[in-house]
N, C-alpha and C positions, 0 to 999 in steps of 0.2 A: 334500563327497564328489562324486568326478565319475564318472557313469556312461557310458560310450561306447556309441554307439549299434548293434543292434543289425541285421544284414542278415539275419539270418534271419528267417523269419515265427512268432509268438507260439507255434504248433502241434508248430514242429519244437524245441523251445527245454527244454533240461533245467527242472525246475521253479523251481529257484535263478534261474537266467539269467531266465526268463520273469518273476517277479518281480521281479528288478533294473530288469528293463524296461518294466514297467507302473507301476513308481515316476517311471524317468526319464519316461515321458511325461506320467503326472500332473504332475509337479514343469512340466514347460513348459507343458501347459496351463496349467497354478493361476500360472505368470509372463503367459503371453501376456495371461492375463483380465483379470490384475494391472495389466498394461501398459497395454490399447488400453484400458481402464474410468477410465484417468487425464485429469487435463484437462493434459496434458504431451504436446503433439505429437514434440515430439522424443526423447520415449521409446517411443513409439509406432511409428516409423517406420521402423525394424530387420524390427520383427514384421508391418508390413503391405507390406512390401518383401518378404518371405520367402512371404505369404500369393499374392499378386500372381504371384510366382514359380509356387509350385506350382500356380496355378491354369494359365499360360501353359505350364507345362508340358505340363497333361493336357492342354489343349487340342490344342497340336504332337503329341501323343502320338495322340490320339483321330485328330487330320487325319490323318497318315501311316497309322495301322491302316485307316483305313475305304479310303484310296483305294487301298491295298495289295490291300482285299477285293477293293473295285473293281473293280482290273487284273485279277485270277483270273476274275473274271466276266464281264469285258468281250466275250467271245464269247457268251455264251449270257444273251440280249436277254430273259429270262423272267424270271431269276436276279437279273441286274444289276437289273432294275426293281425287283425287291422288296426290293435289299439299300439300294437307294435311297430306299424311302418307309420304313423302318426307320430312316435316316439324318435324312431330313426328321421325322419319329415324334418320333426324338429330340429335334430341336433345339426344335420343339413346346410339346413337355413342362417346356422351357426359359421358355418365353413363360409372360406370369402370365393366365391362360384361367379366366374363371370357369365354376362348374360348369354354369350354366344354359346353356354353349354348347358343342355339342358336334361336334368339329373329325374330316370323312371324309376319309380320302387316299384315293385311286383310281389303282394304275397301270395303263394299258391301251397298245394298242400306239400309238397316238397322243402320249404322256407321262403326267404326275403331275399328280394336278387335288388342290385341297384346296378342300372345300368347309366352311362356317360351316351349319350344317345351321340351317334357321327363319329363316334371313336369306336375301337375294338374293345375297351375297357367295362368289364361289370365285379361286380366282389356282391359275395351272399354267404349267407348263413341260416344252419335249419335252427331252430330253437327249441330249445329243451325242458319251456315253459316252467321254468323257477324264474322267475320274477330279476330279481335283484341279477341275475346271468346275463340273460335274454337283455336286459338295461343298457350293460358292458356293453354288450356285442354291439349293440343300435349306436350306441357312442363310439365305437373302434371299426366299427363300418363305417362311419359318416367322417373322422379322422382320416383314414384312409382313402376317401374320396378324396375328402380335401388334397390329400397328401399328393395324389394320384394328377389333379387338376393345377397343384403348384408344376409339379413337376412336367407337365407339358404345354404350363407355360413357361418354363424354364428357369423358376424361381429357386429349385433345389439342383443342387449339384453334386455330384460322388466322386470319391476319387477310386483308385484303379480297385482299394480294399473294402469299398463299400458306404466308407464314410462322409457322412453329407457335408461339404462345405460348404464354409461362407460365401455370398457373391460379392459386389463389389459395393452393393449399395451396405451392406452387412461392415464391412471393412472404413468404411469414411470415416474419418474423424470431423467433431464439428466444435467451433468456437474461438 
């Protein structure tokens, strides 16, 4: 039986429809589990091609809405800052931040400071109020925390030329 997918949201959905439709998505979860849980890459790769997708999506989706907010506030320097450490907030919250450390934004008229609060560590940036820049920087500030927080817990390693190497969990062979 094929059930066609549904563009209305669960809410709006007569009670019949609305079950038809929490059948079809169970029925593709209980495949997709089915699928990526196999040792068959090749059946696999439909479903992580699709996953990939909608991740690329939200992403395009999120860049355009936030720099859209952006441009609305691009005059009023009070506004835009704060819609910007919300931005940087987010991508943050992205980064894997163990609890014992706990990450301050700061915008002041100067720019955006984040600091690793118990450490000596902060990184900032002034912003230049183009949209789509300003984006960058909230995502390469908040990678750089990450990066900054792997590295004292000792998850990244250099050698004498700079170059980051593998550790030992990186190196295991398994099967």
């Amino acid at each position: 039986m094929v059930i066609r997918k549904s563009k209305l949201p669960l809410e709006r959905m007569t009670p019949l429809d609305r079950e038809a439709e929490i059948e079809r998505r169970k029925a593709q979860e209980e495949e997709r589990v089915e699928v990526l849980g196999q040792e068959s890459d090749k059946k696999a790769i439909p479903w992580i091609q699709k996953d990939v997708q909608l991740q690329e999506n939200r992403e395009r989706e999120y860049f355009f809405l936030t720099c859209e907010l952006l441009k609305r506030c691009q005059n009023k320097k009070k506004t835009y800052l704060t819609v910007l450490s919300s931005i940087l907030n987010h991508f943050i919250n992205l980064e894997w931040i163990p609890p014992k450390y706990f990450v301050e934004i700061d915008a002041s008229e100067q720019g955006i400071k984040v600091e690793l609060k118990g450490t000596k560590y902060y990184g900032a940036f002034k912003p230049c109020f183009l949209p789509s820049y300003d984006f960058r920087y909230c995502q390469q500030l908040a990678q750089k925390t990450g990066n900054t927080i792997g590295k004292l817990e000792g998850y990244i390693r250099k050698s004498e030329g700079g170059i980051a190497l593998p550790d030992e969990e990186d190196l295991k062979v398994y099967g």
